[in-house]
N, C-alpha and C positions, 0 to 999 in steps of 0.2 A: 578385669582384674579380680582376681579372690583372695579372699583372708585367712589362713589357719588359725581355727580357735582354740585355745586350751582350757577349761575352764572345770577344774576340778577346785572341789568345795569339801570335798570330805578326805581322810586318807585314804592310801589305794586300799587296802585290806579290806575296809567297809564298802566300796564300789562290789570288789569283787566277792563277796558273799552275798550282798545285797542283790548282784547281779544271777549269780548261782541259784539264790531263794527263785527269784522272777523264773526265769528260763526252766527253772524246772517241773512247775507247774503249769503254766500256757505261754506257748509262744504266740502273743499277743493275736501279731498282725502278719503272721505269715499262711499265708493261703495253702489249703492242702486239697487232692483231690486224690484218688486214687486214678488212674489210667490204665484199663487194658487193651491189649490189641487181641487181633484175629490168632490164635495158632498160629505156633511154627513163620510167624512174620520175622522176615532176614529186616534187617535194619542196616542204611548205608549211612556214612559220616561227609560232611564237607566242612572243610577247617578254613576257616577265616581266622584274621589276627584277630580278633580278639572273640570266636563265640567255634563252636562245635557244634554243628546245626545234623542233627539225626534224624532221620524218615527213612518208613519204608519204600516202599518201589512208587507205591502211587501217590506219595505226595512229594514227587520229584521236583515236579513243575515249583512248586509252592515253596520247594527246598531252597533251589536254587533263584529263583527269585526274591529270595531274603537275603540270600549270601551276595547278591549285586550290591545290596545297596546299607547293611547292616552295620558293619565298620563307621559308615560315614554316621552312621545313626548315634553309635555310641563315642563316638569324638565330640559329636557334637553336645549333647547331654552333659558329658562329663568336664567339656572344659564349660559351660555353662552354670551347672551347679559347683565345677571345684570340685567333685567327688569322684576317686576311683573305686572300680569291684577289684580289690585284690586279689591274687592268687591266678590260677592257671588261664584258659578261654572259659566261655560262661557256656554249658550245655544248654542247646534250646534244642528238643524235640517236638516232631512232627506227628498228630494222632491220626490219621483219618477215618478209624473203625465205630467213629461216632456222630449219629447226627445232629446231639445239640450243642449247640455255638457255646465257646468259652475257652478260657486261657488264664494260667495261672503264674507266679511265680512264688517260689518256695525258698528261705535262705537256709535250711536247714536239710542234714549238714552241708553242703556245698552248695550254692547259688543256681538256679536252675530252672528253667522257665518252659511252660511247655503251650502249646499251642495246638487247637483243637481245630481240623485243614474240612473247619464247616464255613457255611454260610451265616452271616450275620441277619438277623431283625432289622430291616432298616426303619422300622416305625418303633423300635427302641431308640436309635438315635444312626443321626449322616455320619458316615465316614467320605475323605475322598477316593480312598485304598482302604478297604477293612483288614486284610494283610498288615498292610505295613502299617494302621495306627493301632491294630490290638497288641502290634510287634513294640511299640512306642510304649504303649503304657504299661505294659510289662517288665517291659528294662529300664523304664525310671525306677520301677517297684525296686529292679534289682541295683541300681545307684545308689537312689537316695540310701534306701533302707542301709546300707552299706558304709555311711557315716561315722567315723570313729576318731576321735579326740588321740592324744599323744598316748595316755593311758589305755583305752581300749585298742591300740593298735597293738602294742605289746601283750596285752592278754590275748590277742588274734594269731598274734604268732602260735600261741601256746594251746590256747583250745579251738582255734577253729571260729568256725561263724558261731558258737554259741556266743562267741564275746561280740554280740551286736545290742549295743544301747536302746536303738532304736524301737527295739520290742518292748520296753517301758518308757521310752520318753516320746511315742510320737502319738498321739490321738488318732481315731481312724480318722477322722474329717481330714487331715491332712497326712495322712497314709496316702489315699484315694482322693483327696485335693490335687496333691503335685502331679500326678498321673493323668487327672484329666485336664491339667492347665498344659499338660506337655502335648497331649494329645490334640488339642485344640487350638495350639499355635498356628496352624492354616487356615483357620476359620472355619472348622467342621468341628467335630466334634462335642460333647455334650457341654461345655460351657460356653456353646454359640448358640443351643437349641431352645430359641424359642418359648418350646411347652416345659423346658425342668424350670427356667426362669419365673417363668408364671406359677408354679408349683409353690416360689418361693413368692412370691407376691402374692398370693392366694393366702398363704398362710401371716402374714403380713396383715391383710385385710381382717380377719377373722383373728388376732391377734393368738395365734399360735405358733410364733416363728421361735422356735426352737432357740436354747441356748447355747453356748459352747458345749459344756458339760453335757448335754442331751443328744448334740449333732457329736457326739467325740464316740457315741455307743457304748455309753457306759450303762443302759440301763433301754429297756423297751419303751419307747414313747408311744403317747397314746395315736399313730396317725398308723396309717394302709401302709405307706411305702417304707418296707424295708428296707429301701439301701440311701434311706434318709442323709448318710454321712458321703455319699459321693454324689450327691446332691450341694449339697450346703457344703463342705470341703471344697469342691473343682468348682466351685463361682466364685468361694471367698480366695482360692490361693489364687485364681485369675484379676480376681478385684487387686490382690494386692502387688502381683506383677506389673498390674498397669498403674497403681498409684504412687508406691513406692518404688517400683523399680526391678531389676531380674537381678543386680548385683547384693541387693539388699536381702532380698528373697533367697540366694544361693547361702546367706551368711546365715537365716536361720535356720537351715538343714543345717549346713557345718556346726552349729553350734548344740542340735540334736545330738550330737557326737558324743556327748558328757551326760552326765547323771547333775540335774539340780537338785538342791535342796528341797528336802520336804518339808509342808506345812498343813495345816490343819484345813487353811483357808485356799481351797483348789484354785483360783486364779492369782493365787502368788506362789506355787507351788510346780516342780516340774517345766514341763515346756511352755506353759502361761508366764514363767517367771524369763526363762528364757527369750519369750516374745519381748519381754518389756525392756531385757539388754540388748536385744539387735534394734530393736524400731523405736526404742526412749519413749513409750508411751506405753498403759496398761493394755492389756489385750482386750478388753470388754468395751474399750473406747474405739476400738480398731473395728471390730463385732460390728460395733450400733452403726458406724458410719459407714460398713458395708450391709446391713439392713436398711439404711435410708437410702443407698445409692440404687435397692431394688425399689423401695416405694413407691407407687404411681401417684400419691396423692393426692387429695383435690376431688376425688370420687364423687359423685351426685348418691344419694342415697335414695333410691328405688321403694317407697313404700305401700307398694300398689302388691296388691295378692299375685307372688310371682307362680305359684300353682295351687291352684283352687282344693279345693277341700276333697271332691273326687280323687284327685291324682296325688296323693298326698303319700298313697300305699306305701313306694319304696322308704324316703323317707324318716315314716312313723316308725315303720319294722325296722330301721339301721338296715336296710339291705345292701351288700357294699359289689356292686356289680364289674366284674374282670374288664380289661379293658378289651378288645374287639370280637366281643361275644355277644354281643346285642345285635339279634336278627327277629324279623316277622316276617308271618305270614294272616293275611286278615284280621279275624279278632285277636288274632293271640302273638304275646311277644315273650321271644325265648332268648335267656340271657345264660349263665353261668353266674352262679352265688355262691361267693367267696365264703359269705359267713356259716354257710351250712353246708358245702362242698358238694352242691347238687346244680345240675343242668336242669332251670327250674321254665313253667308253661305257664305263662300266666295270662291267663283272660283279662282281655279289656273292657267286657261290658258287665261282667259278675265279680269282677276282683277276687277269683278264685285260682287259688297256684297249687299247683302240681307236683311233682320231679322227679326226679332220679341221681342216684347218686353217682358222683363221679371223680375219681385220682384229681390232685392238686397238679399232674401232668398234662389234664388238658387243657389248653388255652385258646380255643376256635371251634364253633359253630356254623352249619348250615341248615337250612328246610329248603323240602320240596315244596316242588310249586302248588302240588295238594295239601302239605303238610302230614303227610302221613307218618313221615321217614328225616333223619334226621345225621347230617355228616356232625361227627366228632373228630378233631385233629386232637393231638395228642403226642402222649413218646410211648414207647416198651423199652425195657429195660431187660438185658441179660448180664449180670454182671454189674459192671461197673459203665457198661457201654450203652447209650441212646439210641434205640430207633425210633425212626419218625412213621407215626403210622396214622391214619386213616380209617375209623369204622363205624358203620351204619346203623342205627338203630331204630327203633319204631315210638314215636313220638307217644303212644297209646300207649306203653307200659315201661319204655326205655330199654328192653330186651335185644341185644343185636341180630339184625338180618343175616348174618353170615357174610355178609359180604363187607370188604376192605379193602384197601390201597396202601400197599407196603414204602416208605421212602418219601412219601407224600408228607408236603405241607401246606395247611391255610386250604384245603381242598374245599371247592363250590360247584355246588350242580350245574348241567352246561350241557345240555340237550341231553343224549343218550347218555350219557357220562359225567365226569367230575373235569376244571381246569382247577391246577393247582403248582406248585412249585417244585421242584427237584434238586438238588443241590449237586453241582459240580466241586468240588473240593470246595474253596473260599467263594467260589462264584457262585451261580442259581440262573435257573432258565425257567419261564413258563413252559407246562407241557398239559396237553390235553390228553385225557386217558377215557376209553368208552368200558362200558362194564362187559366187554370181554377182555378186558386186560391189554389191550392193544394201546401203546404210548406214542404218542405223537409230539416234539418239541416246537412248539409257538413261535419264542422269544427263548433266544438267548445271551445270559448275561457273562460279560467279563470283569478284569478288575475296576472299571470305571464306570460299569453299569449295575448295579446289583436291583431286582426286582421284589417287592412290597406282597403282600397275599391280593389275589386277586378280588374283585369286587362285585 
């Protein structure tokens, strides 16, 4: 059962300029990207009740495998949170002229979601289907966000999706909370994984866990992971599905719907105030007891020299090292450094480092078994479009060999050649490639198997 809330606090006139001011200068929380395809790309349409699913020819497969099963997707969502997307079917398009993974939705001006027919990172986090859970958390985007009180539905009529509340009253943590509590209802996805849980209990330990107002991205905090707020968002909207409830939890999106009152004091203020009329308690009290439920506590406290005075380099420099970029050979280990944007060499018996500089696009490293020579994965960019590329460099000055592997990812030396990844629309196959260009496919993956960079 759901509740329709009405809960206006000021006259309409002041919503609605108030709301005009907001919208005209950032729309918050709505995701934008540009997308282009190939030339002269024909584009086909399949009409379901309720979405217009567009691709070109080659991501047919992909197409119509979404239109199987989409409808039931958004029945379901919707009588769950109580929330309909007004207006016509919801456009979701098909890109496949790109190969790096992502997917957006935009409510501006019309509701519309678009889907990038790549392969996922499965060491960013499991899916069961990466299809159909990036298709999941995109159309909550396009749901919840879509929230509108008795007053905002009549200025809907009138202007359009500019009349969405949402874009001032929702915090990104729960932008990208609700999205990844939906996505994660099978027991996959990122508020089941593991290593982001630890992320939060890590910073727990080291008393840096973030506050509302910090996890909301109002402001840069001091830590590496940028997407800090669908972190701490999709555990605590998950924490609060299971403690409080999913009927509970639908009423404070509905309740999103309205503009509250503003206050000087940010957790009485806005959606903070909001919290504390659907759930009868302050929001900060809700916070602590979904930080204690991360706590492991009871820790032994280790004060024995956990790395000695030698090994101290990374450390003392703040070196902040990419994650699956750390490779060696012999004395020397080769990482990728974040903080100075170099593929850096560093000796282990002289503690003397190296490097070469390198695009914030690359993210994977290999050596030869001489160490002479050095794989970089990476993207190229024409446009607005990703390619996945592959190239070689000379470890002695970082000048590249000439040689490369186009479409290639996470690529690793492998006798004569490189094994590495290839991407079939949503799926991915290992394939081994010799340096006359000749491809050979390994493994390959479907929707239930999708394959990691090799090792």
């Amino acid at each position: 059962m759901t509740r329709n809330f009405t809960i206006v606090y000021k006259p309409l006139w002041f919503l609605f300029v108030f709301f005009l001011f907001f919208s005209a200068i950032a729309p918050l929380h709505a995701q934008y990207a540009s997308v282009q395809f190939k030339p002269f790309t024909f584009m086909r349409v399949i009409r379901t009740e309720h979405f217009e699913i567009i691709f070109p020819k080659e991501s047919e497969p992909s197409a119509r495998l979404l239109a199987f099963y989409a409808d039931d997707i958004y029945k379901e969502i919707t009588s769950t949170l109580g929330i309909e997307v007004p207006g016509r079917r919801i456009p979701v398009t098909f890109t496949p002229h790109t190969d790096r993974f992502n997917a957006y939705y935009s409510s501006l001006s019309r509701p519309h979601i678009v889907l990038f027919d790549t392969p996922m990172d499965i060491e960013w986090t499991t899916y069961e289907d990466s299809l159909k859970y990036v298709f999941i958390h995109e159309l909550v985007h396009a749901i919840s966000l879509n929230t509108r009180d008795s007053g905002f539905r009549f200025l809907h009529r009138i202007f359009g999706n500019w009349a969405t509340p949402t874009l001032i009253t929702a915090p990104a943590f729960m932008v990208e909370g609700v999205t990844i509590s939906f996505e994660s209802q099978g027991g996959f996805g990122r508020a089941n994984d593991p290593r982001i849980k630890q992320y939060l209990r890590q910073a727990i330990y080291e008393d840096e866990f973030l506050t509302p107002f910090q996890a909301s991205h109002a402001f840069d905090a001091p830590i590496n992971n940028s997407g800090y707020w669908y972190d701490y968002g999709g555990l605590f909207s998950f924490w609060l599905q299971e403690t409080y409830g999913m009927e509970k939890y639908a009423q404070l999106w509905q309740s999103m719907g309205s503009v509250f009152p503003f206050s000087f004091s940010v957790y009485r203020s806005g959606f903070y105030r909001g919290f504390n009329f659907v759930y009868g308690i302050p929001f900060l009290d809700a916070w602590n007891a979904f930080k204690d439920s991360l706590d492991l506590g009871n820790l032994e406290e280790n004060n024995d020299e956990v790395l000695p005075v030698e090994y101290r380099f990374f450390l003392e420099n703040n070196r902040f090292i990419a994650d699956s970029t750390l490779t060696s050979n012999g004395k020397n280990l080769y990482f990728f450094d974040q903080t100075e944007k170099k593929i850096q060499i560093f000796d282990t018996e002289t503690e003397r480092m190296q490097g070469f500089y390198s695009d914030n696009l690359s993210y994977d490293i290999d050596v030869s078994k001489d160490g002479s020579v050095m794989l970089v994965s990476g993207y190229d960019y024409f446009g607005e479009r990703a390619f996945a590329s592959v190239t070689e460099h000379r470890t002695a000055s970082g000048r590249k060999t000439g040689r490369s592997f186009r479409g290639l990812y996470k690529a690793k030396y492998f006798r004569d050649g490189v094994v590495g990844i290839r991407s079939e629309l949503h799926n991915n196959c290992i394939v081994y490639e010799n340096f006359n260009g000749n491809s050979e496919v390994l493994f390959r993956g479907n929707q239930g198997l999708v394959f990691s960079g090799p090792r």
